[in-house]
C-alpha positions as CSV (number, residue, x, y, z in Angstrom):
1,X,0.0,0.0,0.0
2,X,2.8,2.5,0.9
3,X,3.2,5.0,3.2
4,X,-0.2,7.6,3.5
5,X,-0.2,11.4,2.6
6,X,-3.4,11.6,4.7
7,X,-4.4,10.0,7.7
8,X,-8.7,10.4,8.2
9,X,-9.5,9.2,12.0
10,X,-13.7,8.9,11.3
11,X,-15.7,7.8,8.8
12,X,-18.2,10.4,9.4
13,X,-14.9,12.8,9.3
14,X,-15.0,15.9,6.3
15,X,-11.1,16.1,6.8
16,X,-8.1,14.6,7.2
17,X,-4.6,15.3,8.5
18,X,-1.6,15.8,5.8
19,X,1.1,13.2,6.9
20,X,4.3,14.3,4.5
21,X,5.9,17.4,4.4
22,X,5.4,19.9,1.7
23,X,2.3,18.0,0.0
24,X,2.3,19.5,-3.1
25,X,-1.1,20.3,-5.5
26,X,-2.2,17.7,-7.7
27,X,-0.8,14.8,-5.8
28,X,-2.6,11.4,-5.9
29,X,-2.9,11.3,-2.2
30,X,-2.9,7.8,-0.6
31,X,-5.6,8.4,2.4
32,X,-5.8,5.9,5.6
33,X,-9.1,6.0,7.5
34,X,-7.7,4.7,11.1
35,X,-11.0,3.6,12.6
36,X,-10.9,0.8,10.7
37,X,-7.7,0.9,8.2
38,X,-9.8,1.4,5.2
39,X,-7.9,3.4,2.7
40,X,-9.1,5.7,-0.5
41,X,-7.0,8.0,-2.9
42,X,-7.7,12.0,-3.2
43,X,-6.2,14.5,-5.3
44,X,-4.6,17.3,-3.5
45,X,-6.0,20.3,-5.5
46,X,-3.3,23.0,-3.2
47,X,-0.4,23.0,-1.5
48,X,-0.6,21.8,2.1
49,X,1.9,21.8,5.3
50,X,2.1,18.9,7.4
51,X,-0.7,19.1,10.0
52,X,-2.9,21.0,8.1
53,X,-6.5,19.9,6.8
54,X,-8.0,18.5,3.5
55,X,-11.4,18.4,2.5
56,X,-12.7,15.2,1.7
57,X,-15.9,16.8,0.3
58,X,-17.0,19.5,-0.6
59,X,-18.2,21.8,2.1
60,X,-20.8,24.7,2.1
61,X,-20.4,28.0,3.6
62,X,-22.3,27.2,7.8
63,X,-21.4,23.4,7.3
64,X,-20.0,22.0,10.3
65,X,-16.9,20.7,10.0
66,X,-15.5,16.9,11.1
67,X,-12.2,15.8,12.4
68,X,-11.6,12.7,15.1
69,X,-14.9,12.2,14.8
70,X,-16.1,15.4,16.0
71,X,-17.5,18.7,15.1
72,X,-14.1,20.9,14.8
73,X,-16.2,24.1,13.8
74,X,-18.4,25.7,11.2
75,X,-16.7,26.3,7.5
76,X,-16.9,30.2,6.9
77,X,-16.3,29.9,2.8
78,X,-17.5,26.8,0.3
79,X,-14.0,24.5,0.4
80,X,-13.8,22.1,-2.6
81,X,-12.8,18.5,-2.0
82,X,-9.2,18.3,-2.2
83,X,-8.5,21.9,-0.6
84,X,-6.7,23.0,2.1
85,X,-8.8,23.7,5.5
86,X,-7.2,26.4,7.9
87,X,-8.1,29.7,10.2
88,X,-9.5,31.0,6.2
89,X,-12.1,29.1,5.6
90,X,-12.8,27.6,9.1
91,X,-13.6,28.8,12.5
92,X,-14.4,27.5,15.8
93,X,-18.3,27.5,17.5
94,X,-16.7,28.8,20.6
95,X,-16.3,32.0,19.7
């Protein structure tokens, strides 16, 4: 299988986590889902730093937004599957 670009904790998740540094756009990601070590590809459609979040749908402007499992915040712009999720186009319910 190789070694992931993106690791996806959920099923039910809208994101995952890039794995590798300086993921570059267009790359045929390899994506691990750990809940159950099913895997999918993606195509990165931006550049993204390790850590940072993917969409892996697309997500409207007031969707909430899904990482671990759990609602992470409300996405503040339409993100595109494949693009990079940050403090731009996501913020917390907290505040």
């Amino acid at each position: 299988m190789g070694a992931p670009h993106l690791l996806v904790h959920a099923k039910k998740d809208t994101v995952g986590v890039v794995v590798v540094e300086d993921l570059k756009a267009g790359t045929d990601m390899l994506c691990v889902v750990t809940e159950d070590d099913s895997s999918f590809r993606l195509k990165a459609k931006m550049n993204v730093p390790i850590g940072h979040k993917i969409a892996l749908v697309d997500i409207k402007k007031g969707d909430t937004v899904w990482k671990y499992g759990q609602d992470i915040g409300q996405a503040v712009a339409d993100i595109k599957k494949g693009e990079h999720v940050h403090v731009h186009n996501l913020k917390t319910k907290r505040w």
